[in-house]
C-alpha positions as a LaTeX table, in Angstrom:
\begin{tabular}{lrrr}
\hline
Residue & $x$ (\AA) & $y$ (\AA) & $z$ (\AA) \\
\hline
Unk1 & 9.85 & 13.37 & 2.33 \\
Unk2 & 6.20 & 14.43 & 3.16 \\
Unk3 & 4.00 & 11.46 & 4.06 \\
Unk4 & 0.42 & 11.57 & 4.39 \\
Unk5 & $-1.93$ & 9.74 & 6.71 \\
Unk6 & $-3.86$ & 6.87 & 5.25 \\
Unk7 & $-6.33$ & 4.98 & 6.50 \\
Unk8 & $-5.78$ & 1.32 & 7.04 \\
Unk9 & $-5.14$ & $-1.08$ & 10.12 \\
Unk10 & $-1.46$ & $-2.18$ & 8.88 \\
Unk11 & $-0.27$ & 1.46 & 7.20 \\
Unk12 & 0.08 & 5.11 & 9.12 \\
Unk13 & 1.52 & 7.47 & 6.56 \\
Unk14 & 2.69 & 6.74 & 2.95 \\
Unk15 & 4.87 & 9.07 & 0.73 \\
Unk16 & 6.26 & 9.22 & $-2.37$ \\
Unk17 & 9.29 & 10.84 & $-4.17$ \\
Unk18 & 8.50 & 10.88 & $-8.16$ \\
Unk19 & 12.45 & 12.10 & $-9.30$ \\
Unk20 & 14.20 & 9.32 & $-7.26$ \\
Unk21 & 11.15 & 6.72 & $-7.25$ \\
Unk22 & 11.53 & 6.47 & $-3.74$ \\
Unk23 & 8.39 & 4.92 & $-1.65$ \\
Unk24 & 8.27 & 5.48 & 1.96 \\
Unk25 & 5.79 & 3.92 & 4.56 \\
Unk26 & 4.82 & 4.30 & 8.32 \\
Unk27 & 3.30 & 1.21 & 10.05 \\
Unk28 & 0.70 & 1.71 & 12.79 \\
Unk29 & 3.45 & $-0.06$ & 14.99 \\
Unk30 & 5.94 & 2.30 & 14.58 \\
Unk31 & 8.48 & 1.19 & 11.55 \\
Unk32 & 9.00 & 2.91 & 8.82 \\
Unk33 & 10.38 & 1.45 & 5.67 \\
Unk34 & 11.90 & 3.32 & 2.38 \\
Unk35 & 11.40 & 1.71 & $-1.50$ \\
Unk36 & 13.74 & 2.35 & $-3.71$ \\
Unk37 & 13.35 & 2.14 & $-7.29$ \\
Unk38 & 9.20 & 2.00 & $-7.21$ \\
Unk39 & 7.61 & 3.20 & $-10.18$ \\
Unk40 & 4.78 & 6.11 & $-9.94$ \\
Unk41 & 2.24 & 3.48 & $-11.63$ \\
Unk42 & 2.93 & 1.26 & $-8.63$ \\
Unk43 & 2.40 & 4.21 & $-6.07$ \\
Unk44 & $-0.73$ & 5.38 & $-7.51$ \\
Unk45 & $-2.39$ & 1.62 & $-7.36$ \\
Unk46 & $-1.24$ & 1.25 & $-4.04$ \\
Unk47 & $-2.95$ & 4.41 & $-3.22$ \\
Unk48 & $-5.95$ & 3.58 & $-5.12$ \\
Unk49 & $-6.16$ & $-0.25$ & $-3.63$ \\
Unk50 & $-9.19$ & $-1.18$ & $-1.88$ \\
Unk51 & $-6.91$ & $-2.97$ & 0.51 \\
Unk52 & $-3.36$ & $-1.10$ & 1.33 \\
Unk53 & $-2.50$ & $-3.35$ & 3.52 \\
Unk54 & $-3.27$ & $-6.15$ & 1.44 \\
Unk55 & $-1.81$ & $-4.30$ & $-1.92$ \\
Unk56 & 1.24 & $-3.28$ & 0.48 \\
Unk57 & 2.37 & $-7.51$ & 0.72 \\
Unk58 & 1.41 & $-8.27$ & $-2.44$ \\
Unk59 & 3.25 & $-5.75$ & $-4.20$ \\
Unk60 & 5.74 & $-3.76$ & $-2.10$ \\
Unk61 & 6.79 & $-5.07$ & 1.16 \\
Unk62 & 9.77 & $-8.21$ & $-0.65$ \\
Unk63 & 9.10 & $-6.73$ & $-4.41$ \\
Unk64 & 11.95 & $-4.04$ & $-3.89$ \\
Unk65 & 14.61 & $-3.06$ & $-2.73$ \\
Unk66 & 14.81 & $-1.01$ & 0.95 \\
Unk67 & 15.70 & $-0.48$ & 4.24 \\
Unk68 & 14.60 & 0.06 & 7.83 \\
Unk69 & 14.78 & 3.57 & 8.80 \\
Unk70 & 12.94 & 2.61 & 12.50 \\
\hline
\end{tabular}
């Protein structure tokens, strides 16, 4: 999956699958962390927050499903 570089102090790169509704993010420290089952509604928000970071533990990071991939 493609990710592209966003700015925010927490978040490095964020990508998106639409067909599997899979959510991946890169965190300035180095892990990176795959959503499963997160709809495109939810992507686009957190793309358009003001906040990632802030959107990122309100609404993704404990919401859904995933795993560590480093």
């Amino acid at each position: 999956m493609e990710r592209r570089k966003v700015v925010s102090t927490l978040l490095k790169s964020v990508g998106y699958d639409k067909a599997s509704k899979t959510l991946e993010v890169e965190l300035t420290h180095g892990a990176t962390f795959e959503y499963y089952e997160v709809p495109e509604y939810v992507y686009r928000a957190f793309m358009n927050a003001e906040s990632r970071g802030s959107f990122y533990h309100a609404n993704i990071h404990d919401s859904y499903a995933y795993r560590k991939l480093r």
